[in-house]
N, C-alpha and C positions, 0 to 999 in steps of 0.2 A: 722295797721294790719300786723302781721309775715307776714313774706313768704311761711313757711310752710301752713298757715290755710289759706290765698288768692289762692295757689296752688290749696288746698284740695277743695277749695267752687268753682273749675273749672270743678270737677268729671265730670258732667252734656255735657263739651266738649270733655273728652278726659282724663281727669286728674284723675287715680287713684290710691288711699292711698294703701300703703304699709307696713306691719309689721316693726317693729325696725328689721335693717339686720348687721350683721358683715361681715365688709370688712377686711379680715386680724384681724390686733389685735385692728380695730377702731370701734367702734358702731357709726354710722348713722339712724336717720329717713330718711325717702324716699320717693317720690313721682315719679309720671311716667307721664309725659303729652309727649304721641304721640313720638318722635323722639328724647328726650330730658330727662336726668334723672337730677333731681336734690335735692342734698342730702347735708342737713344741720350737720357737722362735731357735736359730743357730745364729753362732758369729757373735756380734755386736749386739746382738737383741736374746742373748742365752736366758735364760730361766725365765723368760715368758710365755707364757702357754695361752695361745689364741682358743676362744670356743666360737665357733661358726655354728649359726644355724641352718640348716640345709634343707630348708620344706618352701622353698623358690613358687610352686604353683601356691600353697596356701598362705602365700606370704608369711611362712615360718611359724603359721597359728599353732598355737600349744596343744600338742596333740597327747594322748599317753606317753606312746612313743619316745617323744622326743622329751617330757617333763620323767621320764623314767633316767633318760641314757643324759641329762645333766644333774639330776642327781647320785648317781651314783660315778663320774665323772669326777664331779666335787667330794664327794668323799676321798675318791683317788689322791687328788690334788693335795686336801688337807694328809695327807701322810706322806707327802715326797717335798722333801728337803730343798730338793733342786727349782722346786719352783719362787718364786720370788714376785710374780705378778699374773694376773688374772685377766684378758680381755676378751668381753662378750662383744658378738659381732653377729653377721651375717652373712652367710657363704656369697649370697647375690648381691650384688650392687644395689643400690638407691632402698633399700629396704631394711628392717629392723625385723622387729614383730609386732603380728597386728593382734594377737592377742589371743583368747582361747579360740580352739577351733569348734565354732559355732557348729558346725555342720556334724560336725565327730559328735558333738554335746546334746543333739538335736534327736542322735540315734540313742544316747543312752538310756534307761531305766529311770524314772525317779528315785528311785531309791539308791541308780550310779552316781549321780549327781554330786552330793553330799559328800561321797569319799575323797571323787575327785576333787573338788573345792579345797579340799582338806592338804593331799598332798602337792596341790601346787600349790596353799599358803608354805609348807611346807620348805618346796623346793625354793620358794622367794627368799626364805629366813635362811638358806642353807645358803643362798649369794652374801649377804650380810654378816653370818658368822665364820667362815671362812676364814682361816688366819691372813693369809694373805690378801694385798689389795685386789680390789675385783674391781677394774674403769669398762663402761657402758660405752658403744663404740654406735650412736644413733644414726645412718644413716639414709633413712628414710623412717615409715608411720612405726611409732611405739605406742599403740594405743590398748586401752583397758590392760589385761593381762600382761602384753609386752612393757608398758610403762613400768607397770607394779614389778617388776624385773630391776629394769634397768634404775627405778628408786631405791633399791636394796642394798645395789650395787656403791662401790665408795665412792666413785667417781661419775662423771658422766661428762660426755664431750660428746656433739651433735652436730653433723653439718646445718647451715644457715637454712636451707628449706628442708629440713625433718618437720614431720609431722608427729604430735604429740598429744595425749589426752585421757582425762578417766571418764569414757564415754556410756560407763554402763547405765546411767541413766534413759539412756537412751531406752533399753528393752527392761526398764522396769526395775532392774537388782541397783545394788549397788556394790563397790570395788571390794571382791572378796579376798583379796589376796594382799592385805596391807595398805591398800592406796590409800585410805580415808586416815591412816595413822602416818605411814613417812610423807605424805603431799606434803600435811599442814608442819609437819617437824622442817622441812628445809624450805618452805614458801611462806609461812603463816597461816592460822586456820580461816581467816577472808579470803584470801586467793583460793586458798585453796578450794573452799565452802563453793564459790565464784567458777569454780571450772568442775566441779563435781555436779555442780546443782544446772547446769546450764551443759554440762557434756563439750565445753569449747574446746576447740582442739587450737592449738597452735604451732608457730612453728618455730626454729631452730634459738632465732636470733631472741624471738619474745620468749624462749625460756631462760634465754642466760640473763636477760635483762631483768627475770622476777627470781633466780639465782635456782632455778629447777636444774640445770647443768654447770659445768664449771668451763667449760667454752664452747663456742658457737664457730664453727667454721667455713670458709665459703666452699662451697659442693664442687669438687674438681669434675672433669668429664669423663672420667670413671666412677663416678659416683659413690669412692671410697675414702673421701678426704677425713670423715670421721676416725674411718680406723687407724687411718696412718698421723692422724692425731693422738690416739690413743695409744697408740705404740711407741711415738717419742714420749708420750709422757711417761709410761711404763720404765722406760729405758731409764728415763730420770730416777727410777726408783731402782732398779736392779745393784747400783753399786752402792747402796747403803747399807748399814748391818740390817741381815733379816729379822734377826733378834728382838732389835730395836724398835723395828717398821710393824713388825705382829701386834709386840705390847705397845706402840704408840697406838695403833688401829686397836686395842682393845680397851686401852683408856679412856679415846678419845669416842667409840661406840659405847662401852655404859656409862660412863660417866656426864655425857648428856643426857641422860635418862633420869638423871638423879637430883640430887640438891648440888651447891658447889659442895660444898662440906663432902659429903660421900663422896662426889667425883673428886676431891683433892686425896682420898683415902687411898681411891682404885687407881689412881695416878702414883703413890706412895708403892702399893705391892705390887704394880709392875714394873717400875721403877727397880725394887729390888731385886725383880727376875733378871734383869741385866747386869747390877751387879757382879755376878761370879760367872759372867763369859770370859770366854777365851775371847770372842770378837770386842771385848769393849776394851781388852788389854792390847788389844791388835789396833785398833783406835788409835788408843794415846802412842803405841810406841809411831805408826806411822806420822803422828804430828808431827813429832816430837824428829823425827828420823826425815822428814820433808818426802815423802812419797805417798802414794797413793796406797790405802788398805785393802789387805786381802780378808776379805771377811770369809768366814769357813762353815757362819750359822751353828758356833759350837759357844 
């Protein structure tokens, strides 16, 4: 089943269909479930599937709500074929996520506490394991929460003044949702130690400089240059075998976890998952034949 028509047969909870919309110079289908837009890219930009987040007054703060309706979104995702790429965004201009919603967190129980912690580390691993690439579309604060997102994420692209940081020092905890383990894996454990223990927040350009993102953009007057960054890169990936792009993304995720040795193993057995495609014979015959592949993700 698409995405889009599992979305649409949700109506019944929340989930409502939406006319074809132009965003800019792109045409999208759309769907609305609750706190969460998500919109299958058409045309030139086919098998990318944007996630917006749409909570505008709380600066997108992780609510139930909205840590319910991308995890089960992402479940969607990982069983439709058609998708080819991942980007996390935010429905508003100049904003990301600011991170849990303090105020929702403030009402719970103690003893709510602890579950929830649990399913948004949860929902964070569910960005990371993901077959497909998932690039982080930062344009404005990713802080606490929202960071530990957008670190899961494969990618990351930030406009030049996003704001950035694992601030939960700040009120005493610290970063329950992965941040204290992927910071120091893509920063080093001194910077990282350095912006955890001190709560500094920065911005666009100083994270691509300590390689927390993979580029830094300058903030157009729409305040969406981030994503329309992330959407040409995306596109960069869409004509490649998907095949290929999954088990690369799977090698190249445990296999840094590991020794070389193990990682040159998990490199070997996925390696032989492409073996017996059709897209890798589609591959060679296009070299070989001077045109462009049609890859079919078979």
């Amino acid at each position: 089943m698409s995405l889009g028509r599992s979305l649409a047969l949700r109506e019944r909870g929340g989930a409502v269909s939406l006319s074809t919309s132009v965003v800019g110079r792109r045409h999208f289908s759309a769907e609305v479930a609750d706190e969460l837009l998500v919109r299958r890219c058409e045309g030139d930009y086919a098998g990318i599937v944007e996630l917006s987040m749409n909570r505008p007054k709380a600066r997108n703060a992780l609510s139930k709500n909205l840590v319910d309706r991308m995890e089960e979104t992402l479940a969607e995702i990982e069983f439709d074929t058609s998708v080819r790429a991942v980007i996390l965004r935010s429905a508003t201009a100049g904003m990301f996520c600011a991170g849990a919603d303090l105020k929702e967190r403030a009402k719970m129980a103690p003893e709510e506490v602890g579950p929830f912690v649990a399913k948004l580390r949860r929902l964070v691993s569910s960005f990371a394991n993901v077959s497909v690439p998932v690039i982080a579309a930062i344009d404005g604060a990713a802080l606490g929460g929202g960071l530990e997102i957008a670190l899961a994420c494969d990618m990351r692209v930030a406009s030049d003044n996003a704001k950035m940081g694992l601030v939960e020092t700040k009120l005493a905890i610290i970063p329950g949702a992965g941040g204290t383990q992927r910071l120091p894996r893509l920063v080093g454990p001194a910077i990282a130690k350095e912006l955890v223990f001190t709560a500094k927040i920065i911005n666009g350009s100083e994270a691509k400089d300590i390689g927390l993102v993979n580029a830094a953009v300058e903030q157009n007057e729409n305040g969406d240059a981030a994503a329309g960054a992330a959407l040409e890169m995306a596109k960069s990936i869409v004509p490649n075998g998907p095949i290929g792009v999954r088990m690369a993304k799977v090698a190249i995720s445990k296999g840094i976890e590991t020794s070389l040795e193990t990682g040159l193993a998990i490199e070997q057995a996925c390696y032989a998952q492409v073996i017996p495609t059709e897209d890798r014979l589609e591959g060679l015959a296009a070299f070989r034949e001077k045109r462009t592949p049609q890859y079919k993700g078979k």
